[in-house]
C-alpha positions, 0 to 999 in steps of 0.5 A, a space after each residue: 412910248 415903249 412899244 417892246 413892253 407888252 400891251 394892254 387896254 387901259 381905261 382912258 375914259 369913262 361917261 354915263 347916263 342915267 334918266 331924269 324919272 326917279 321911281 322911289 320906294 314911297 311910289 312903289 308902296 303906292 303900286 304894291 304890297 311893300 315898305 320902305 323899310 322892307 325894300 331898304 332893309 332887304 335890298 339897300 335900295 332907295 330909288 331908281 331911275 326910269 325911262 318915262 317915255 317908252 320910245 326912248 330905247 336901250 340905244 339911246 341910253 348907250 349914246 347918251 352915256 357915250 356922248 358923256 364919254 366923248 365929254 371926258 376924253 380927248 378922243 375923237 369920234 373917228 377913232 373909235 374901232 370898235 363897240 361892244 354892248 353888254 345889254 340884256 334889253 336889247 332894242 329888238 330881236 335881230 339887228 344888234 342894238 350895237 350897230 344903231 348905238 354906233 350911228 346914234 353916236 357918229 361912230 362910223 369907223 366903228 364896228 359894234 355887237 352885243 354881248 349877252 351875259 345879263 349882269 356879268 355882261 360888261 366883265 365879259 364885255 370889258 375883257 373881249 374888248 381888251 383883248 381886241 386891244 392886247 392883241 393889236 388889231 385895234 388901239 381904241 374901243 368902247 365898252 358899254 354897258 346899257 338896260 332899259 329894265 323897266 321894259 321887261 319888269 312887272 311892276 305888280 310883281 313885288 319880288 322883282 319891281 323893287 330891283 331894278 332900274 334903268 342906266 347906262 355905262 361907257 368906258 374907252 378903252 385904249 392901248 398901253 405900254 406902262 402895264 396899266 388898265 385890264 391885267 386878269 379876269 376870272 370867269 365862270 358860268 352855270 346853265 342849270 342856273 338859267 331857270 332861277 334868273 329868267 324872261 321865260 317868253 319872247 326868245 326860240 325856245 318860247 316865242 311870244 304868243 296870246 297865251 305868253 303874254 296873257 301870263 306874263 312871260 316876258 318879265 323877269 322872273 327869280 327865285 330869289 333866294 338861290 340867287 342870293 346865294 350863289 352870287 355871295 358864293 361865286 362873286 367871293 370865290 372869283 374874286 379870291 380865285 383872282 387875286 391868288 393869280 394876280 399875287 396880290 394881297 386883300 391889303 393891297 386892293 385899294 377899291 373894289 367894284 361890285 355887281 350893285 345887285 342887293 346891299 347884303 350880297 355886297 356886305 357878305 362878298 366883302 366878309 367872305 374876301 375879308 377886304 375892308 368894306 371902306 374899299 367898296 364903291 357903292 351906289 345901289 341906293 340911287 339907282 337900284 340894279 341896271 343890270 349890265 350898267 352897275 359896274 360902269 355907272 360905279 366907275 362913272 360915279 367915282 371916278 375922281 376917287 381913283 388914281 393912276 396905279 390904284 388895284 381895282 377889283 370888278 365883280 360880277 353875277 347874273 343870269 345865265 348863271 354867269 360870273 366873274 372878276 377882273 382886275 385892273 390897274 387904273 
């Protein structure tokens, strides 16, 4: 081990989880004004997985998937230092859903918090924990990404219900000496974007109350099409943005893992970066968008397609609004 080299955090584990339930778009034509072919046509997606059982929290959708990460790696429990949760579900409003993650998983030399940046929550997750990995205060942390989203969506909204579903990611990250794993990010956000993409109730500026909840405040609410267009406008130049930093050529990126938000910003990301669209792993059709999950629950699908050296690209857009792209060396 060449300990002179610059260090980094290289991906050396990866688990995930995701409900039995499965909601698909034949159950959602039963609850609202849609179609399969509306929802597919539009969105890509298919289906989405559930939590069927409301005691069943964001929490336990981060153990689980932690638990599939201790699986896949040879890493004991008592290594782990540290937790950072990207979620926008949390379990409640005070204690971090992080410190209950980490008791939940016998993680007791670990410290945890929750990071808060809706879809782009597990880059800004990803980096800081790389960071904590660079700059030598730890050799092993967890970054997950988790959303139990079927817990603030109106499922007689048919605008939002067709998006999202529930999941959660893991990944370990641990110190490298060979330049492998998280190289740069790029990152951006937007406040005048947080009236597009919002639960309005529930936080400071409007605490729940009769009248909130009467009116549905605390489900997500979006102003779809300025959405749409500003994730294809700002996932493609971050990713651009990056690429032009990291000197690497759009030939020499081997695989690119979006945001799984909507099937068309994908596809029109892709034109706008002009990378193959064979490069980008998609999985939207299984489980809709989990918000900070999909970029996780991307590298947990694929993961046997990935190997040492590959030029990974990671993009991101979400409320807030916030974005970003990261390269890694896997």
């Amino acid at each position: 081990m060449n300990h002179n080299q610059k260090t980094t955090a290289r991906i050396s584990g990866i688990g995930g989880f995701v409900p039995d339930t499965i909601l698909d778009n034949a159950q959602l034509e039963q609850m609202v004004d849609t179609s399969d072919l509306w929802i597919t046509s539009r969105t890509g997606i298919k289906q989405r997985r559930i939590v069927g059982n409301d005691d069943f929290a964001t929490s336990d959708l981060a153990a689980k998937a932690i638990a599939n990460l201790f699986e896949n790696t040879s890493i004991l429990p008592d290594q782990v230092e540290c937790v950072i949760l990207a979620t926008a579900t949390p379990d409640e409003m005070l204690a971090p859903t992080a410190a209950v993650v980490c008791q939940k998983s016998g993680l007791e030399k670990a410290w945890g918090f929750d990071l808060g940046a809706a879809c782009s929550g597990f880059l800004y997750a990803l980096s800081v924990g790389a960071s904590l990995i660079e700059s030598g205060r730890h050799t092993h942390v967890i970054v997950v990404g988790a959303d139990k989203m079927s817990s603030i969506v109106n499922y007689e909204d048919r605008n939002t219900c067709i998006l999202f579903g529930d999941g959660a990611g893991a990944v370990l990250l641990s110190a490298n000496y060979d330049g492998f794993g998280v190289q740069q990010s790029i990152f951006g956000s937007d406040g005048d974007g947080a009236q597009y993409l919002s639960v309005p109730a529930g936080g400071s500026k409007m605490p729940a109350s009769q009248e909130t909840v009467a009116s549905k405040q605390h489900f997500v609410q979006q102003d779809g099409k300025t959405v749409f267009k500003q994730a294809v406008r700002k996932m493609g130049e971050s990713c651009i943005e990056l690429l032009n930093l990291a000197k690497i050529g759009n030939e020499q990126v081997d695989w690119v893992i979006p945001h799984q938000a909507n099937l068309r910003i994908i596809k029109a990301v892709g034109e706008q970066i002009g990378i193959d669209p064979d490069k980008f792993k998609i999985n939207i059709e299984r489980y809709g968008n989990t918000t900070a999950a999909t970029i996780p629950l991307a590298l947990w699908d694929f993961k046997d397609d990935f190997k040492a050296g590959d030029n990974v690209v990671l993009t991101a857009f979400g409320a807030g609004f916030t974005w970003g792209s990261t390269y890694v060396k896997w």
